[in-house]
N, C-alpha and C positions, 0 to 999 in steps of 0.2 A: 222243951222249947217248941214257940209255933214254927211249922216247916214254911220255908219261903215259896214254894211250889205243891197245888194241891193237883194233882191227877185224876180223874173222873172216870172210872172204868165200869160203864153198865153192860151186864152178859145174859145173853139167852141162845140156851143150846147152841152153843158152841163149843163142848169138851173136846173137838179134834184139835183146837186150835187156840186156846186162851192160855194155855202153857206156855205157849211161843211167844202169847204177847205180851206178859206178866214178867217173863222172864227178859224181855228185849228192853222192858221199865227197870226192872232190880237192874240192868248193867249199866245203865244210864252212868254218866259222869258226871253229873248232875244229882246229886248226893241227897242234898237237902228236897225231901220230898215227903208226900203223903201220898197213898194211893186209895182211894175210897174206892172200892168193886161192891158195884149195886148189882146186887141177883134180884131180874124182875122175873121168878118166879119161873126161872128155870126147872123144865123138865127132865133135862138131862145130870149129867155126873159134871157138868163146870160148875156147879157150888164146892164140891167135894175139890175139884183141883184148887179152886182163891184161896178157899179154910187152909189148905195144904202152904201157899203161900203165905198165909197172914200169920200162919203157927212158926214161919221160921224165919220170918221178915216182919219185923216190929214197923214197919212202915206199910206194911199193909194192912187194911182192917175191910170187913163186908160190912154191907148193911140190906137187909134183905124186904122181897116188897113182893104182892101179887101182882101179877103181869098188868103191865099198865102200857107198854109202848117205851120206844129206847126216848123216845123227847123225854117223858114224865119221868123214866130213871134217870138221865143225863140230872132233869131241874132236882132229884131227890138228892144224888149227890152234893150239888153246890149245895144245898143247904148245911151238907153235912162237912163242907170245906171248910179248912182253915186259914188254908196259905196267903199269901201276898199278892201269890199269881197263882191261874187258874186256867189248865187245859183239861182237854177231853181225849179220850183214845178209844177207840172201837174196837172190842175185845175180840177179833179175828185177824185182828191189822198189826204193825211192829214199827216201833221206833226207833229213829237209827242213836245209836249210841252218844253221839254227843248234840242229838237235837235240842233237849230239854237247855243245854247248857247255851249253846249258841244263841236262841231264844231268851235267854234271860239276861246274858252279858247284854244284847242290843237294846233291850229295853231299860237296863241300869244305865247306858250309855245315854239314851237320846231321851227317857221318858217319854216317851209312846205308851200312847193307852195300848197297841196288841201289836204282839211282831206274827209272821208269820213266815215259814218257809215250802221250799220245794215236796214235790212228793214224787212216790215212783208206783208204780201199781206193777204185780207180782202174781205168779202162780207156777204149779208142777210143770203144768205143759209148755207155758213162755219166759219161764224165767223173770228178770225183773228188766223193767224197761221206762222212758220216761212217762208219766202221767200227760193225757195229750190236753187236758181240762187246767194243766198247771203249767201249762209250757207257757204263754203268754205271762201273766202276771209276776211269772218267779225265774225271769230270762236274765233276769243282774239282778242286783242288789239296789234297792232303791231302798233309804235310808230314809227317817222322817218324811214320808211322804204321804200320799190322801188320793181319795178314789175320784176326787174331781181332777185332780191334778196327776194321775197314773189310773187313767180312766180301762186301763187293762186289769187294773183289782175288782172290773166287774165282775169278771172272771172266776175269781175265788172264791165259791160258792160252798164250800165244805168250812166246817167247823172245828173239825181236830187235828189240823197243821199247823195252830197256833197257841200260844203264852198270850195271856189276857191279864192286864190287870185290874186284881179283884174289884178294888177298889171303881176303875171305870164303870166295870162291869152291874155290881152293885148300885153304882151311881143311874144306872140306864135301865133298871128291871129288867134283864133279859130273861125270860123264860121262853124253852121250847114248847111248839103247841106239839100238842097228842096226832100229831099225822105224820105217815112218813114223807120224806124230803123237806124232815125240820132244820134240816141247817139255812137253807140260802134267807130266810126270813131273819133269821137271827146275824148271821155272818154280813149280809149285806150294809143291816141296822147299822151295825158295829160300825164299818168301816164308814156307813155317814155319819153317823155320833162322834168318832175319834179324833180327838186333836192333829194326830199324826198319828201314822201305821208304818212299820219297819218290814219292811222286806225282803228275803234272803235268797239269795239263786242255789244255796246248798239245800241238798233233800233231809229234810230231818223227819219225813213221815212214809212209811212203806203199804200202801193200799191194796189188799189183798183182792182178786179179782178170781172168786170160785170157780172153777170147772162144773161144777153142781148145776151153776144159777141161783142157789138157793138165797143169798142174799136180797136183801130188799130194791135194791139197784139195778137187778138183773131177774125181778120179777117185774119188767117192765112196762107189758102188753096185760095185765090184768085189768080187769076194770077199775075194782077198789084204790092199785096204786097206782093208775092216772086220775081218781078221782083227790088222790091225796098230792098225786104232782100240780094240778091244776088248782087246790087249794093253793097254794104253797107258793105257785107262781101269782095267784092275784094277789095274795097279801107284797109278795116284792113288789108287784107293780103299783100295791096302795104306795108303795113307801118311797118312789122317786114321781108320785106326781106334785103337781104344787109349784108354785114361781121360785121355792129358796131352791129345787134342784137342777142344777146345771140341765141345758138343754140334753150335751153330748154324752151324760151320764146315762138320761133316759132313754136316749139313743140307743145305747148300750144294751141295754137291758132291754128291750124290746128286739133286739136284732138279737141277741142270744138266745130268747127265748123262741122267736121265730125259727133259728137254724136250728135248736136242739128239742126241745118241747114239744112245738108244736109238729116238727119233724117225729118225734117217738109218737102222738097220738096219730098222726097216717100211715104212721108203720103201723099201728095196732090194727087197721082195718084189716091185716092178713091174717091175725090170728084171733080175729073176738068171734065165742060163737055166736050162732043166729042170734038168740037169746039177748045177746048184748050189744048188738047191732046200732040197734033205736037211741038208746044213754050212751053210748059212745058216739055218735051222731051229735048229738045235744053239748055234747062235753065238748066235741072238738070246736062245733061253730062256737060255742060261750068262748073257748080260747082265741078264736079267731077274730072274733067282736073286740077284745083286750085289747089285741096288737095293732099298733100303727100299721096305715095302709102303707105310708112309706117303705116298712123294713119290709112287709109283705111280697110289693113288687122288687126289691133289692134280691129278692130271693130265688135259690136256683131253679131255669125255667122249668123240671122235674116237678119242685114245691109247687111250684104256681097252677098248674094243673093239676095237682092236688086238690090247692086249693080252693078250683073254679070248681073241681066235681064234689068238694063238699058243699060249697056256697048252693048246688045245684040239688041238693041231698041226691047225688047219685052211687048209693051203698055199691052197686053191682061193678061198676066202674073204679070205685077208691078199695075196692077189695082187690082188685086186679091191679090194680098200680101197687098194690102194698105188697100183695105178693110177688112184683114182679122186681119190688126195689129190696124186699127183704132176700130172695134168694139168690140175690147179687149180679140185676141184668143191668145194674149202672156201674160197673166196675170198669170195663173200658170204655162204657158211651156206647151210647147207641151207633146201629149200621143208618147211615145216611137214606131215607130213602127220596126217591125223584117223588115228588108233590104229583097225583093223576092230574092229566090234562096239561098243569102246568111243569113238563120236566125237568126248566130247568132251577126251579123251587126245590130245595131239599129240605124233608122231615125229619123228628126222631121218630124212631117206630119201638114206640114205647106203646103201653094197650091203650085202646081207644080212637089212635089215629086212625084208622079204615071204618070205626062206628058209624055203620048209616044217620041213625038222630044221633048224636054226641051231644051230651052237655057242656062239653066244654071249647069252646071259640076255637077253628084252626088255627087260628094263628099263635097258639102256645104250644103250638106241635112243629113249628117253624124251625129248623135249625140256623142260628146264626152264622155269619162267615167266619168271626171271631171266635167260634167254637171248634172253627177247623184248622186245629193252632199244631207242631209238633207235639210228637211224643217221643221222646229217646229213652232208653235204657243201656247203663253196662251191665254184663251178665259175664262175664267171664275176663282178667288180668292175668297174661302170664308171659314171662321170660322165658324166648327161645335159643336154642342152643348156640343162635350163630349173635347172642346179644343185642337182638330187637324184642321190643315191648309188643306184644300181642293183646289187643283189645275187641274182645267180642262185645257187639247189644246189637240194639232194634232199634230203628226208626221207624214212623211211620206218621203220616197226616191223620188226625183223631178223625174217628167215624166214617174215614173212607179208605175202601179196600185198597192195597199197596199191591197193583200191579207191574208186569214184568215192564209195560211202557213206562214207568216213574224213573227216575232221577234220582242220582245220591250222590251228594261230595260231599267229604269232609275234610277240613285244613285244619292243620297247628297253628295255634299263634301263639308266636314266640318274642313279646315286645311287641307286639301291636301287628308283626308282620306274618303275612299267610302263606304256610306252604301248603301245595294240597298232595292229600295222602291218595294212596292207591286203594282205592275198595272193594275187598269181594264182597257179595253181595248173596244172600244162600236163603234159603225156604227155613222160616220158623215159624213159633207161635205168636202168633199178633197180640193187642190185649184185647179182641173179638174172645179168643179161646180158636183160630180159624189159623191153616197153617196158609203162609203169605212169604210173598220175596220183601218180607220185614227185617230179614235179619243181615250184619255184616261185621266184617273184620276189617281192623285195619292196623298195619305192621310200622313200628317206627324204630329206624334200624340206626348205629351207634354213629354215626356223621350227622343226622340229624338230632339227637339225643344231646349231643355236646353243641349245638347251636343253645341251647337252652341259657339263660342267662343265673346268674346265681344270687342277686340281691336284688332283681324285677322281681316284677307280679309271677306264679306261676303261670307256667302254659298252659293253655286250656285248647279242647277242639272246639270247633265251628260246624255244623251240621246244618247244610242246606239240601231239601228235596223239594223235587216238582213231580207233581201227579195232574197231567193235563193242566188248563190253566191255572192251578194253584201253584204258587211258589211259598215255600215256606223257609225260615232257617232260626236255627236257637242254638246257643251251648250243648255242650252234652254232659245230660246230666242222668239222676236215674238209677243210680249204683241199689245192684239187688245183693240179698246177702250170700254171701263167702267172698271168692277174691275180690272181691270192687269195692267190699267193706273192710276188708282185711287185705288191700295190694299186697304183696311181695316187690319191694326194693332190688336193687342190684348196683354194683359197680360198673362205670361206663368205661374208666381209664383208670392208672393208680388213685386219684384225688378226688376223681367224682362219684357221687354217690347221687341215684334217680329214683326219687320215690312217688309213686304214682298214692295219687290221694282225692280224699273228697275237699275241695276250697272252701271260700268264707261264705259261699254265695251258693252253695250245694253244686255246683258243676263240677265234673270229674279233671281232673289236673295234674300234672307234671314238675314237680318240685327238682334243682339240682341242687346238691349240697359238696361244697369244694370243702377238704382237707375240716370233715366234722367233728366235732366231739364222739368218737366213736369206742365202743365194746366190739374187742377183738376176740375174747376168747375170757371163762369164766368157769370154777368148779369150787363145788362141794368139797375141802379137805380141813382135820384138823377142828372141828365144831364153829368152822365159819365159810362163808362164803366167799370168792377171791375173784374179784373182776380184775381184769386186764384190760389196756384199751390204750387209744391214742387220743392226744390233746393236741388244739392248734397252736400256731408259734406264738398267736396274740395272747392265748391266757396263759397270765403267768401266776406261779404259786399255787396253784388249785388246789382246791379242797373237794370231799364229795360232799352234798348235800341230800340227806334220803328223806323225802319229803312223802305222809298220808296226806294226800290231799282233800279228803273228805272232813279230819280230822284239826286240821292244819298244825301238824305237829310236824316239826325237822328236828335230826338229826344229823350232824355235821361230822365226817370221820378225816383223818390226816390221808390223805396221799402221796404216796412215794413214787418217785420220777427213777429213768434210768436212761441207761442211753442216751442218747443224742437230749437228753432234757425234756423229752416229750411221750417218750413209754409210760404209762401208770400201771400204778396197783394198787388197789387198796382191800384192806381188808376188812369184811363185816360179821362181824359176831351174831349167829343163828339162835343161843340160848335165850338171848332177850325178845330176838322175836317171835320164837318160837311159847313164851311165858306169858307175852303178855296176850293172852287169849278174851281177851273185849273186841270186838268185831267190827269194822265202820259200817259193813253191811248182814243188817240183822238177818234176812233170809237164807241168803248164801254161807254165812257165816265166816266171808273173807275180809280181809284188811289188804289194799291196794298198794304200794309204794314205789316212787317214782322216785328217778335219781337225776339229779343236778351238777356239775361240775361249776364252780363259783373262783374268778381270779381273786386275787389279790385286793384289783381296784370294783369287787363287787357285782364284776360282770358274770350273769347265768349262761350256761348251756345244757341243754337236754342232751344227756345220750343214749347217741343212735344204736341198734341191734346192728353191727354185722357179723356177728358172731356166726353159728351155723345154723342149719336151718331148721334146729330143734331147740325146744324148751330145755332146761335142766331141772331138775326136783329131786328134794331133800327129804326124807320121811321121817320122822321121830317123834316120839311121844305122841302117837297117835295126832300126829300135824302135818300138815302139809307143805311144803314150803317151797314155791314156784319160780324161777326168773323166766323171763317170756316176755315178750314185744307188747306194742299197743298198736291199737287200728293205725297209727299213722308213723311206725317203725320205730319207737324208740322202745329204753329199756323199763322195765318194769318187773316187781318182786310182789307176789301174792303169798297170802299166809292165809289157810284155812283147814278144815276138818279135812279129811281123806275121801276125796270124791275121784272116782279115776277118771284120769285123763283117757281122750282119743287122741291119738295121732297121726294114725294111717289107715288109707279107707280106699277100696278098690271093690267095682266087680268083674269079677272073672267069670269066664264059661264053665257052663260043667256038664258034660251030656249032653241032653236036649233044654238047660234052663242056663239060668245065671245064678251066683252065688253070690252073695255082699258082704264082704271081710270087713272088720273095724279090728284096730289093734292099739295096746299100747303096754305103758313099764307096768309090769307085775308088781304091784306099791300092797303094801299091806298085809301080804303072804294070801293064803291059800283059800277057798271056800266062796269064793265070789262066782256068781252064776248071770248071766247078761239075759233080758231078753228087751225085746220090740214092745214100747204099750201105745195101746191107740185108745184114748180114751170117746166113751161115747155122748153123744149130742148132748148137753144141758146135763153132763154127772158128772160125779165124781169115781163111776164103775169105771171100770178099760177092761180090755183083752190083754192078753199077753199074749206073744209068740216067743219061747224058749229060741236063744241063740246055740250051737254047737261052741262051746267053750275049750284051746285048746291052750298050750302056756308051752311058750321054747326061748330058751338064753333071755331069760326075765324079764319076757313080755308076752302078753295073752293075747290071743285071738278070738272072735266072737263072729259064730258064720250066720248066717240064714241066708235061704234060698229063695230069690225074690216068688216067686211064686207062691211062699206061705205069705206073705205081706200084701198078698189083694186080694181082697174082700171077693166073695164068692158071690153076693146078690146087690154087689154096688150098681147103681145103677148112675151112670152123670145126669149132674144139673142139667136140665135143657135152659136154662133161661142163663146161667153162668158157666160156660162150658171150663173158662180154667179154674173153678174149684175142687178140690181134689174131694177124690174118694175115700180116700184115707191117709191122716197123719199120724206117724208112728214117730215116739222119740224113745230112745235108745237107756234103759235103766240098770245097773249094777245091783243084785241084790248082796249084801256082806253075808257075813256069816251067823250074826244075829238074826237076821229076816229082815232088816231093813230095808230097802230099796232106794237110789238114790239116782237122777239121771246125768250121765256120764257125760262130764265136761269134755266140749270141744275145744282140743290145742288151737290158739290163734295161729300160727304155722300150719295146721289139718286147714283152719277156714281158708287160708288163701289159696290152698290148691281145689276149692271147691266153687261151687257145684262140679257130681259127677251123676250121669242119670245111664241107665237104659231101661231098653224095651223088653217089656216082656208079656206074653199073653195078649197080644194088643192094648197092650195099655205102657205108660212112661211111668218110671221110679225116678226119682231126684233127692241125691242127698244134698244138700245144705245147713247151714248153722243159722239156728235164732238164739239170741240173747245166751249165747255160750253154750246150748244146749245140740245135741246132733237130732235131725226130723228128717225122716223119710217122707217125700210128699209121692204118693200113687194117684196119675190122673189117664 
């Protein structure tokens, strides 16, 4: 029978990685498929792994071709397709398990020529995290809709996030041309061609983002591939001029390629050599001639003088800005300087400003008032003993020094109304990289805690500073990772319960929650899992509802009452989910699941963690199986392969140095070896530093001694003083030799960051994307 979904998989040299993506296709729940894998004349061993696949999966077949470019494999495929519908996948990249399927239901549902959904981009060192290229377009679900009218799908410029039908497809002659950056040409078409486009805010596509660079995305600064991004963008720009395309579309698309495009060919003057200088020159003003003047001056005043010393052909000057924007001296904004002669004019002192002849106008070197807007950050949440809420960050007026003469209050508002907090006020690091009286705390102790209201908006703070005649004030927002991403809750009185969190609107917040739907206590006994907890007096009858939410699949379990009618228990059976080993997330290879308490009359509740202030985890059959918090306190159940947890992280003195313990449950038995890797610039090589691995009442230790963890001929950024020297994230090798990097307990994140000094230099541990990183600066 013809399969209803044809899959397009063309591969070259990729044998680290086409296993992972072949195998992420066979799990699909989405059944009904073809997979055509085009070898364009690969030189490595991933022909040898597809053959391996198609011999034992009748759904996949190769067809093989000398190197032609992935557009001209992608077009050989379709030729060789059958199905109804018709996707692509990038034979380094992974598909989340029930993408294919969600994609195909919305399109049997609404008949849409192509659905498309979210993505996540992924690697060793960051874990997986959202795609920032897919956040706009794929923020809800927009059903039957069109790129005139969700003029944010200008956006979705990639190719294999979506089910296409054949038949559209066919109808519109899509072929990829032979250059790279062939999607947006093709993808764009699509979406003006299509009756309707479905769009889905779940990720059904995982985009692999190399450590190497070697991908063609992250060969970005070559000449050849901005002579293939600059094809690629004039063919998009042939395809919205014209009276049939909406003004705001082309709008669109000219200010995208302004911020990103033409942005990547300024960056390249930092790294093209001599040689290439002159055709990089040519290439960028031809780009520049494309674009509307309008988006041009829309654009940050950084680009603009850019783009005046290209206009200028001044090579010597757009090399200097490139370098100075590539090694990250726009990260906080430039230091304000006084304008000569006129002082009370302020500059950026960005290069070129002090240029005797300048090509470029002073007055793009002007700094606006509007630029001298706050800056807040939290960097540190935590619960003191005498139960008040401690909240460290920084404030600061952007691009001017925060001296001891400034100003700083901050107040609760609580219902609209302002208390003000008491503020110390302490020497940190600015976002110069410059230590300043940036930084503060401020304590909110349990009489103001219980002012909080429980069915209002969250409480938020208010942050107003003056620095000489500037006055400023904003929200506070800003949350860096460990506790500000991961708060720690607490109880204020028996019934309330205060979880600090990030709001709707990214400001950092204060939540009460009276008499919740709460996990009291919960354990591994009996080959099931056994929550405990209390229910409010309004729901009545409850049930649990254990919900994947990537998946959308519930499960609904009975629970049993006791006491006073509002004790629960319910109990959950571990061998099913322990079995069913299909994965929502392809990389990590976890399945997420959130629990629900549902009355009688259909009303939901989330329940909260207050259990203790550890995970629990169940080990069997070489599986993993987690209950554990979410960023904003409630309960949650992970099921994955055996990756060891961190739990606990401390440094201590030892002699004349420091020591950095990590520790957690001894899962797996014995042979596990830890060390530090810091992978190097643009590879896939790393260093390791071997951890001192130690194991007592069935939990491991893993030391080193920060003094092996910084680089002996680091030298700092001058132009980004806080970029670090070295990032190190923390890896388990098993006792096969595998290596895998050690998940950090959401519990460890919220007592984090913890840094010291050592050597004249700062260590900081924190948590990215679930993973532990040592940052040395």
């Amino acid at each position: 029978m013809t399969p209803r979904l044809s899959v397009v998989v063309p591969f070259y040299n990729v044998g680290e990685y086409i296993g992972d993506c072949l195998d992420s296709i066979a799990r699909q729940t989405w059944t009904d498929f073809e997979a055509i894998l085009v070898d364009d004349g690969s030189p490595d061993h991933s022909a040898t792994i597809a053959q391996e696949f198609c011999a034992r999966d009748s759904r996949f077949r190769m067809i093989e071709q000398e190197n032609q470019g992935l557009g001209p494999a992608r077009n050989t495929g379709v030729r060789h397709a059958q199905g109804e519908y018709l996707t692509f996948v990038d034979s380094d990249d992974l598909v989340t398990r029930h993408g294919f399927e969600k994609l195909i239901r919305t399109l049997d549902e609404t008949g849409s020529s192509f659905a498309g959904g979210n993505a996540r981009r992924f690697n060793n060192s960051s874990g997986v995290r959202p795609s920032w290229i897919h956040r706009l377009p794929f923020a809800q679900n927009r059903i039957a809709t069109h790129v005139t009218e969700t003029v944010d799908l200008i956006l979705d410029r990639m190719v294999w996030n979506k089910v296409y039908r054949r038949s559209f497809w066919d109808e519109y002659g899509y072929q990829f041309p032979a250059i790279r950056y062939e999607d947006y040409p093709v993808t764009l078409k699509a979406h003006l061609d299509a009756l309707t486009v479905d769009a889905l805010a779940v990720p059904v596509y995982y985009w692999r983002e190399r450590e190497s660079g070697e991908s063609i995305t992250q060969q970005k600064f070559q000449l050849g591939n901005l002579e293939d991004r600059f094809r690629s963008a004039e063919m998009v720009m042939d395809l919205v001029e014209g009276p049939q395309i909406p003004r705001e579309v082309r709008r669109r698309v000219h200010a995208h390629f302004t911020q990103i495009d033409m942005l990547t060919l300024m960056m390249a003057f930092g790294a093209a050599p001599p040689e290439d200088e002159e055709n990089l020159l040519k290439l960028a003003r031809r780009m520049m001639d494309r674009l509307d003047d309008s988006e041009l001056v829309r654009a940050h005043g950084y680009d603009r003088i850019q783009h005046s010393a290209l206009a200028a052909g001044d090579v010597d000057l757009l090399r200097r800005l490139a370098r100075f924007r590539n090694d990250g001296g726009l990260r906080g904004g430039s230091r304000a300087l006084p304008r000569r002669g006129r002082p009370w004019l302020l500059e950026q002192s960005y290069p070129g400003v002090h240029d005797q002849r300048s090509s470029v106008p002073k007055e793009l070197y002007r700094l606006p008032t509007k630029e001298l807007s706050l800056a807040t950050s939290v960097q540190h949440v935590a619960w003191l003993e005498d139960g008040s809420l401690s909240v460290k960050g920084t404030a600061e007026i952007r691009h001017l020094e925060t001296k001891a003469s400034s100003s700083l209050r901050i107040a609760l508002v609580v219902a609209g109304a302002e208390t003000q907090l008491a503020v110390r006020r302490f020497e940190a690091i600015d976002t110069h990289g410059d230590p300043a009286l940036a930084g503060f705390e401020v304590r909110i102790d349990k009489a103001l805690l219980a002012t909080l209201k429980e069915t209002a908006a969250p409480a938020q703070f208010v942050v107003r500073m003056r620095s000489g005649r500037l006055r400023r004030h904003d929200k506070l927002r800003g949350q860096q990772p460990g506790s500000p991403a991961w708060p720690p809750g607490a109880w204020i009185d028996a019934t309330s319960w205060v979880q600090p969190g990030q709001g709707a609107d990214g400001a950092f917040v204060l939540r009460r929650m009276v008499d919740s739907c709460r996990l009291t206590a919960a354990e591994f006994t009996g080959g099931a899992l056994v929550l405990l907890g209390r229910v409010p007096a309004e729901l009545k009858e409850p049930k649990l509802r254990i919900n994947r939410p990537l998946a959308d699949r519930d499960t609904v379990l009975p629970v049993a009452l006791s006491g006073d009618g509002r004790d629960f228990s319910v109990r959950i059976p571990i061998r099913s989910i322990i079995e069913d080993t299909n994965p929502d997330d392809p990389f990590s290879q976890r399945t997420t699941r959130a629990f629900r308490l549902i009355g009688v009359d259909g009303e939901e509740r989330l329940l909260l963690w207050t259990a203790g202030p550890r995970a629990m985890h169940h080990f069997d059959q070489d599986r993993l199986v987690t209950l554990t918090r979410s960023t904003g306190g409630y309960v949650n159940l992970h099921e994955a392969p055996l990756r060891l947890p961190a739990e606990d992280a401390e440094i201590v003195a030892i002699g004349n140095g420091k020591e950095l313990r990590i520790s957690g449950p001894a899962l797996g038995g014995d042979g596990y070896e830890f060390h530090w890797r810091r992978y190097l610039d643009d590879s896939d090589d790393h260093l390791d530093v071997q951890c001192r691995r130690t194991e007592q009442d069935g939990r491991w230790t893993a030391a080193v001694t920060l003094s092996e963890l910084i680089p002996e001929s680091a030298v700092a950024n001058a132009t980004d003083p806080l970029a670090s020297l070295a990032d190190w994230i923390l890896f388990a090798a098993g006792p096969d030799g595998s290596a895998r990097a050690v998940q950090c307990e959401p519990f460890l994140s919220s007592r984090l960051p913890i840094d010291a000094g050592q050597d004249g230099h700062t260590a900081a541990l924190r948590p990215h994307s679930g993973t532990l990183h040592l940052e040395v600066r």
